[in-house]
C-alpha positions in Angstrom: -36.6 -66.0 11.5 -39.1 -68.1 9.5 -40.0 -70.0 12.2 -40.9 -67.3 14.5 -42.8 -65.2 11.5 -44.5 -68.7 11.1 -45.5 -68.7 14.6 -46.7 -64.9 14.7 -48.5 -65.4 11.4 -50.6 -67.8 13.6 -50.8 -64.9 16.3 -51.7 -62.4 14.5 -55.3 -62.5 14.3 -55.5 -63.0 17.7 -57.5 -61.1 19.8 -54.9 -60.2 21.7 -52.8 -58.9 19.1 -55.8 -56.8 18.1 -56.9 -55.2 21.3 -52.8 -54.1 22.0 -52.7 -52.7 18.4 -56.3 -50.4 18.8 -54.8 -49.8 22.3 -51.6 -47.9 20.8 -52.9 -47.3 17.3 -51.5 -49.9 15.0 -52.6 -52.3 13.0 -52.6 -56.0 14.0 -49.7 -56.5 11.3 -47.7 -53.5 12.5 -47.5 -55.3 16.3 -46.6 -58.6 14.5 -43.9 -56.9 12.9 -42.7 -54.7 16.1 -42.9 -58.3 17.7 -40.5 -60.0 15.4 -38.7 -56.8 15.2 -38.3 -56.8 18.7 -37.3 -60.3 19.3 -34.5 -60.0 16.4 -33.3 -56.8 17.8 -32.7 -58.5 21.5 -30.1 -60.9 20.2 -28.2 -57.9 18.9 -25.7 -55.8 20.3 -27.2 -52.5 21.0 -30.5 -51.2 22.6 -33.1 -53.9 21.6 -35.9 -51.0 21.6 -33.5 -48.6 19.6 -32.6 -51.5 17.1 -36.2 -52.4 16.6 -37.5 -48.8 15.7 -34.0 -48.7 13.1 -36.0 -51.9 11.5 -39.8 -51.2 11.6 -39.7 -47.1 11.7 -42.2 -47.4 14.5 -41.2 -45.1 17.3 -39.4 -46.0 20.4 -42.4 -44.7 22.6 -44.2 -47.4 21.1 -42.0 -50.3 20.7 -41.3 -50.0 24.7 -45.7 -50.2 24.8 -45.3 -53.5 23.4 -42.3 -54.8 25.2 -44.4 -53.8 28.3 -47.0 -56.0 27.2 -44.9 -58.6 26.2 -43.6 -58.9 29.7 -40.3 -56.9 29.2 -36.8 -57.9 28.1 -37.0 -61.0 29.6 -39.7 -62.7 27.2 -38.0 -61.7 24.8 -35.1 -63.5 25.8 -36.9 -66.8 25.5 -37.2 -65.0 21.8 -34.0 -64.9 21.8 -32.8 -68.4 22.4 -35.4 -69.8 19.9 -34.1 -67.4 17.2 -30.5 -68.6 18.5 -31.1 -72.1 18.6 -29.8 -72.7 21.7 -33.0 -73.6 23.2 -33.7 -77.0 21.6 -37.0 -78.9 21.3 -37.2 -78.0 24.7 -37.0 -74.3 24.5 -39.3 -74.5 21.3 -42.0 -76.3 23.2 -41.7 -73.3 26.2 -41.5 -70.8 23.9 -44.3 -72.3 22.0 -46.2 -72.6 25.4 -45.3 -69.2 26.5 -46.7 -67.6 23.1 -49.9 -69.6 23.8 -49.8 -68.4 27.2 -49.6 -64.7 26.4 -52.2 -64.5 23.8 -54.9 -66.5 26.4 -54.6 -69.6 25.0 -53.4 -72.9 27.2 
């Protein structure tokens, strides 16, 4: 996980990251955390959304705003595969590209 808090550390004063938070009242550290939260609770058995909210104590109402704007289960399955390591330079450099993508950057 300490690449991917690395990585969202970088995020997290995003603008981005900053509008979604005032959008559904967090702060820009809460949606970090429901982020990596999220990510970590995909590669789990259970309800990804379910298993987040059991980690961050945000509600489920919520966490499913932010997996909307994440692009749904899928991104997080490129999560999923960097937290996993089965994705490789490769897969870093896309998921890299993907999270630079997302937050408006190219």
């Amino acid at each position: 996980m300490g690449l991917l808090d690395g990585i969202l550390g970088q995020v997290a004063g995003n603008p981005e990251i900053a509008n979604l938070a005032a959008k559904i009242g967090l702060s820009p550290e809460q949606v970090t955390a429901a982020i990596s939260a999220l990510g970590a609770a995909h590669v789990q058995p259970g309800d990804t959304v379910s298993g987040a909210a059991d980690s961050t104590g945000l509600s489920p109402d919520v966490l499913q705003q932010i997996l909307a704007h994440l692009g749904g289960e899928g991104a997080l399955g490129n999560l999923g595969a960097l937290l996993g390591g089965t994705g490789g330079a490769g897969g870093l450099g896309g998921m890299l590209g993907g999270l630079g993508g997302m937050f408006g950057k190219s």
